[in-house]
C-alpha positions in Angstrom: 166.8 170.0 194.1 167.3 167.7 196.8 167.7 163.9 197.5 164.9 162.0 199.2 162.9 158.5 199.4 159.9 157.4 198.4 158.6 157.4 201.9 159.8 161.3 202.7 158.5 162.2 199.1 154.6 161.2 201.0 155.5 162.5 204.2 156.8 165.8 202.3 153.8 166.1 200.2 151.3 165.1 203.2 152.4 167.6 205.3 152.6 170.2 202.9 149.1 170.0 201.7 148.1 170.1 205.7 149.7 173.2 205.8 148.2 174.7 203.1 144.5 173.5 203.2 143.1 173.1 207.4 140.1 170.7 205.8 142.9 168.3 205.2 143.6 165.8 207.4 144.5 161.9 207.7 143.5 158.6 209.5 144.0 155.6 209.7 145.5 152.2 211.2 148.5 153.2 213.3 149.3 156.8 211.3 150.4 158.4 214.9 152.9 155.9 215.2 153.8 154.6 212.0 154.8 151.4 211.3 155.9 152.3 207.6 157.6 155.6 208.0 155.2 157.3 205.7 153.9 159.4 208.7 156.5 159.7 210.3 156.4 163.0 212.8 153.1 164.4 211.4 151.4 163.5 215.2 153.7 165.9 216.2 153.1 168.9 213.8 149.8 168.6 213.7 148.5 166.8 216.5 146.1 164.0 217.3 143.0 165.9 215.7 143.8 165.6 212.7 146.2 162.7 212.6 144.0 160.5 213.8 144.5 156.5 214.7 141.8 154.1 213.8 139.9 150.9 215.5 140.9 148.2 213.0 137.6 148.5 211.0 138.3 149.2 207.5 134.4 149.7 207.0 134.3 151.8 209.9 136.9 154.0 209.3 136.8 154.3 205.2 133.0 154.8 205.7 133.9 157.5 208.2 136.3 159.5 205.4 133.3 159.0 202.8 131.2 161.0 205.0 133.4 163.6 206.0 135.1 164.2 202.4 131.0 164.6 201.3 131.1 167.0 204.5 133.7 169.1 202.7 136.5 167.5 204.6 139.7 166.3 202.5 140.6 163.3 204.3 143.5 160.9 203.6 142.5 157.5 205.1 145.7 155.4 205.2 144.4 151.7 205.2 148.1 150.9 206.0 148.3 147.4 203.8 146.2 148.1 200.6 145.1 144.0 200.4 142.8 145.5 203.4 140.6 147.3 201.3 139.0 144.2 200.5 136.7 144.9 204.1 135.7 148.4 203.0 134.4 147.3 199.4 131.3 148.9 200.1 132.5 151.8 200.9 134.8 152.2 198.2 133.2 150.9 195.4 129.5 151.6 196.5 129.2 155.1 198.4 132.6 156.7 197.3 132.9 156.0 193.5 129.1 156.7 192.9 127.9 159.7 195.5 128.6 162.5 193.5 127.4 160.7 190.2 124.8 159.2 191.8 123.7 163.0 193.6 123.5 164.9 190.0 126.7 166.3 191.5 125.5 168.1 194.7 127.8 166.4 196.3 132.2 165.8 195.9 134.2 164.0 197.7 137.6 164.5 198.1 139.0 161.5 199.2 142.1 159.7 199.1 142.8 156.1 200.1 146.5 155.1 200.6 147.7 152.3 201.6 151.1 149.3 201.1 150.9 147.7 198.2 152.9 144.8 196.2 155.3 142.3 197.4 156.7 142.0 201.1 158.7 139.2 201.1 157.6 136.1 202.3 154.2 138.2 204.2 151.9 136.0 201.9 148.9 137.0 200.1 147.2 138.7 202.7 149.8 140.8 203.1 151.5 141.3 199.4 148.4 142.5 197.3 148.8 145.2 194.1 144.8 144.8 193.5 144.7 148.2 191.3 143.4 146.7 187.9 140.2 145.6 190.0 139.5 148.9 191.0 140.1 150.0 187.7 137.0 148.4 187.0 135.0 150.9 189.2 133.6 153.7 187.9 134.3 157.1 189.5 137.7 156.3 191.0 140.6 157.8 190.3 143.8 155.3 190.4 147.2 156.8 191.2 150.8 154.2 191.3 153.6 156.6 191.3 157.6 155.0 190.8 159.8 157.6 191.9 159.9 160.3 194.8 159.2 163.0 192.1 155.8 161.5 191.1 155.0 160.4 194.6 154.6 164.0 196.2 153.1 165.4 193.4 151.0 163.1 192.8 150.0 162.9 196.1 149.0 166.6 196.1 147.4 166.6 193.2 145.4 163.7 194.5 144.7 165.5 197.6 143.2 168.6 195.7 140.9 166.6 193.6 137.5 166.7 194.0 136.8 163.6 193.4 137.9 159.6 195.1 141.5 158.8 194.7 143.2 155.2 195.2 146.8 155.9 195.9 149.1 152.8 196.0 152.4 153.1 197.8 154.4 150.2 196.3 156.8 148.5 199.5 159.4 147.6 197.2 160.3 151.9 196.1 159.7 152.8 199.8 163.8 153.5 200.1 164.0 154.3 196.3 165.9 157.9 196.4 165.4 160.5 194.1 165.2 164.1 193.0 162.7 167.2 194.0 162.5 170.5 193.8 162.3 173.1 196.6 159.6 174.8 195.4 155.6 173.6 195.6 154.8 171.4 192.9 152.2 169.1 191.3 152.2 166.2 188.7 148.4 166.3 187.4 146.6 163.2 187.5 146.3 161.3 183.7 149.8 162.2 182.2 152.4 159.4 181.7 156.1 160.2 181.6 158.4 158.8 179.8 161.1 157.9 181.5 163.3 156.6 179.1 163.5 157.3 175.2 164.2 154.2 172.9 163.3 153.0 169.5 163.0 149.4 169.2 160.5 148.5 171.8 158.2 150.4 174.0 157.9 149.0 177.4 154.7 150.1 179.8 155.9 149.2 182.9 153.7 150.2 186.0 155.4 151.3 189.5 157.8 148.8 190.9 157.9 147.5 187.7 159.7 151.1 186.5 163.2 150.7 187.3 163.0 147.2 186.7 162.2 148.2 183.3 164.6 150.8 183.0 167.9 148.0 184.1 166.8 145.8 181.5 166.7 148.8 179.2 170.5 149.5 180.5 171.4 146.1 179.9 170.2 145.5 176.5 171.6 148.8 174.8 175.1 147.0 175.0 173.6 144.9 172.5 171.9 147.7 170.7 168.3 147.0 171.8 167.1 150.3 172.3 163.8 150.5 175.0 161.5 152.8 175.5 160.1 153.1 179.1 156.6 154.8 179.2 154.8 155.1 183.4 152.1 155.3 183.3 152.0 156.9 186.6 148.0 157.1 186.8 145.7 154.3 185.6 142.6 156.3 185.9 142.5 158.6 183.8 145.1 156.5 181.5 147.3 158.8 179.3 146.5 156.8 176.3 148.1 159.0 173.8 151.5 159.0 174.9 151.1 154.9 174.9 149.5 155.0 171.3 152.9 157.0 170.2 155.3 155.3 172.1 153.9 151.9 170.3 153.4 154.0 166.6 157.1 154.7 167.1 158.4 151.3 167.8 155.9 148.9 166.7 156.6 147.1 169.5 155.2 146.7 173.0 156.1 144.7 176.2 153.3 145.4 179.5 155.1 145.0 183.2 152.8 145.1 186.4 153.3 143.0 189.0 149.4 143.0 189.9 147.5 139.4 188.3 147.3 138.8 185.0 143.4 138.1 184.4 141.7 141.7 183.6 144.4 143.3 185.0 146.1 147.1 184.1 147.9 145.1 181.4 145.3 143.9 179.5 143.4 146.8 179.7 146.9 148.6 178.5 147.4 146.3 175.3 143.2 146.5 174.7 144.0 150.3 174.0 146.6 149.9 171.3 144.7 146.8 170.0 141.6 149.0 169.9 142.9 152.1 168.4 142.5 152.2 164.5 145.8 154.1 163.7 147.8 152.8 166.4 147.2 148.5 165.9 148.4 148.8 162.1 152.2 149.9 163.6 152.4 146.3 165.5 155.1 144.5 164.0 154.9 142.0 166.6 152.2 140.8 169.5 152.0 142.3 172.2 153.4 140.6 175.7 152.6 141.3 179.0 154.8 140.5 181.6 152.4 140.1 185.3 152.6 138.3 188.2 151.2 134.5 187.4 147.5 134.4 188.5 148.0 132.7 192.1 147.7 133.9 195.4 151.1 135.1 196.2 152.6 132.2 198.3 155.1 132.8 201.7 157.9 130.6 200.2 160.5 133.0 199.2 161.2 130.9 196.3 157.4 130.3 195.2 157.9 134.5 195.8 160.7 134.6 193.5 158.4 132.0 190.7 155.2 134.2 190.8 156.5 137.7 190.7 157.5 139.4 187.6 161.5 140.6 187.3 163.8 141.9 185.3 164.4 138.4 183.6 161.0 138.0 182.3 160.9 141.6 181.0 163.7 140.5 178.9 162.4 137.7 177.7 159.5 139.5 176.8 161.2 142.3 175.0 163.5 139.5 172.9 160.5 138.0 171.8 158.5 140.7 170.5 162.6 141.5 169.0 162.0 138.1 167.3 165.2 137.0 169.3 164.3 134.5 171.4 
């Protein structure tokens, strides 16, 4: 096992996957010379054919990895800040999520899209987007927001190998985040949650940079003898909603944490599915709370910042009342 970040966990699992499969390659807006880190050196391994910089056209350029992952390419097209998906819509939502449906399955495409997402302090709402429950609400994509190094690489494979669109959000705030992987090739298959922390009292379904957030407040609160379960989801599409429908059965309580708007977000869709399922709803012994960023655009302000998004205080807050200890 070795020690790596967030950022090295892409890059590792990027270039990997390059080297295994030649049909794999990625592009975007400034993946040459990155102004992330999540590419770093891969212009240099493998080149500018098939590390390839883009005209600032998110149309252009995600239209371009729809037709060449339909080709039998496996593109990653990086759209370096994922608020900027906005421009290719069409592309995304139109052509990619309904080709091979829409073809009687003739056609696959392989496609991932990857971009920055969450908050970057004080770079406003263009800049500071986590819009993954909308494209939840697209049919035929696949929705990928790993928290840790571990699920960022192979999740990333796994992504890459699918035959089928994949939205891959690389939350800013876990880019340093270190952690633990293995030497050896590995995947973590799209649609299984982990559970990254066992408790009894309350389970907690915290999404991305909402995960270790989660998991401090857990640490915290089991001096008082509040014990919380931590369930990531890891993927959103396909949600792994059996292992939420247990956590909650086992401690008939449930606290939601994603940093992405509150309307028809991943959080209500998360507390629709306990609500929803017969033998799960009767184990409630409390409602269920979801903790989200408050449904503004995100201001510049660092302390408007610090208002609007979700933390470890309002986690909390949301445990001890669904504890009855407000």
């Amino acid at each position: 096992m070795r020690e790596v970040n967030f950022m090295q966990a892409f890059n590792e699992g990027m270039r990997e996957e390059m080297h295994r499969d030649k049909t794999v390659f990625f592009m975007g807006e400034d993946v040459q010379l990155p102004v992330f880190g999540f590419a770093l050196g891969l212009v240099d391994e493998f080149g500018p054919e098939r590390i390839i910089n883009t005209p600032l056209s998110e149309a252009g350029f995600v239209g371009a990895g729809v037709g060449a992952a339909a080709a039998g390419m496996r593109p990653v097209v990086d759209l370096s800040v994922f608020g900027f998906a906005y421009l290719a819509m069409d592309q995304i939502a139109s052509e990619a999520a309904k080709m091979r449906y829409m073809f009687g399955g003739q056609v696959k495409i392989p496609l991932v899209i990857c971009g920055i997402a969450g908050i970057m302090g004080s770079s406003a709402a263009h800049h500071s987007e986590s819009p993954h429950g909308m494209f939840m609400n697209v049919p035929g994509l696949k929705i990928v927001a790993p928290s840790t190094p571990y699920d960022c690489k192979g999740l990333l494979k796994a992504a890459i190998r699918d035959d089928n669109p994949v939205l891959f959000f690389q939350f800013i705030q876990l880019g340093l985040l270190t952690g633990a992987i293995p030497d050896e090739d590995y995947i973590v298959p799209l649609g299984v949650a982990d559970l990254k922390r066992e408790g009894t009292d309350v389970t907690v379904v915290a999404i991305g940079p909402m995960v270790p957030k989660a998991l401090t407040v857990a640490e915290n609160l089991a001096k008082e003898g509040i014990s919380l379960e931590v369930v990531d989801p890891r993927t959103l599409v396909p949600l792994d909603k059996p292992a939420i429908c247990a956590s909650v059965k086992k401690t008939g309580r449930l606290v939601i944490a994603d940093e992405a708007p509150r309307t028809c977000g991943a959080a209500a869709e998360i507390a629709a599915v306990v609500v929803e399922d017969e033998d799960t709803f009767g184990y409630l012994d409390a409602p269920i709370q979801r903790v989200t960023r408050h449904h503004v655009p995100m201001p510049c302000s660092p302390v408007l910042e610090r208002f609007v998004v979700p933390d470890e205080g309002r986690i909390e807050a949301a445990v001890r009342k669904v504890m009855g200890k407000s």
